[in-house]
Structure formats: structure tokens, C-alpha cells
N, C-alpha and C positions, 0 to 999 in steps of 0.2 A: 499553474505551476506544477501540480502533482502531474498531468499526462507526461509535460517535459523530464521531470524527472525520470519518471515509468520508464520513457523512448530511448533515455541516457544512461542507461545501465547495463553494465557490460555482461556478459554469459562469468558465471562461477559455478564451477563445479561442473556437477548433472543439471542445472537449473539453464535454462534457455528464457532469457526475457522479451517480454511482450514487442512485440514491432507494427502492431496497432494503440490505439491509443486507449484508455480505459473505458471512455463514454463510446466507443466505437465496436464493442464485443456485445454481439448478439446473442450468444448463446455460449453459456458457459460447461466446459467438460467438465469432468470430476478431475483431471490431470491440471486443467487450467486454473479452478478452484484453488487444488494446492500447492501450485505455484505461485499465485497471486497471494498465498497466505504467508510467504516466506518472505515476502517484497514489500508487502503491503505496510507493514507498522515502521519501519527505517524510510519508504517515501514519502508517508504519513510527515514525521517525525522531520527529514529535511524541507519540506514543502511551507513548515513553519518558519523557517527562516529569514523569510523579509518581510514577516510581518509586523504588527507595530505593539509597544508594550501592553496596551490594552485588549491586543487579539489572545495575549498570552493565555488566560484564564481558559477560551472558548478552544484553544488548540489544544491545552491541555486535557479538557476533559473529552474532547475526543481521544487523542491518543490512549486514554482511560479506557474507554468506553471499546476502544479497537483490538485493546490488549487482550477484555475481557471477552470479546465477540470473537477470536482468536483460539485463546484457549480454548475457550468452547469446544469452537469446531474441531480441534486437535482431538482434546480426550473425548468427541464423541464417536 
């Protein structure tokens, strides 16, 4: 479900979205990095969507854990 999302999202702004699929990017630029860092926590976040009340617990603390692995890499 996350690749599909990734492939469905339209161009905003300066941002131009991936037109390969996540598991399908071999090497990653420093350009690509921070684009995927701008997508990455709202594909995250919709990809939860059909899943079932007991997946809740394990989505959320990824989304946690993506927010915090995020920031990071922003203020470093």
C-alpha cells in the first residue's frame, strides 16, 4: 500500500514525486533523501488506513519513531 500511495501523488510546488516505486531505488542522492523526507511521514500516516484496530498500536509507533528519525535528519 505505501509504494501505491508514493506512485499517486501529484507534483506540489518545487517537489517532483517519485515515479519508481520505494523498494525499487538503488541508490539514493542527497536531493532524493530530501524529497522522500517531505513525503515520507503523510505516506506513512495514509498507508494506515485499511488497516485493522489492532494494527493501530504498531502504526503508530512507527509514525513515532519516523517523526523522530525525520527531525533528525532535518536539524542535522
Amino acid at each position: 500500500m505505501f509504494n501505491a500511495i508514493l506512485l499517486s501523488l501529484p507534483a506540489y510546488h518545487d517537489l517532483t514525486p517519485e515515479y519508481i516505486s520505494y523498494e525499487d531505488i538503488v541508490q539514493w542522492t542527497g536531493k532524493a533523501i530530501n524529497e522522500m523526507n517531505q513525503y515520507l511521514l503523510g505516506v506513512l500516516t495514509q498507508s494506515q488506513g485499511g488497516s485493522s484496530p489492532a494494527q493501530h498500536p504498531i502504526f503508530n509507533c512507527a509514525i513515532e519513531c519516523t517523526r523522530a528519525l525525520l527531525e533528525f535528519n532535518i536539524s542535522a
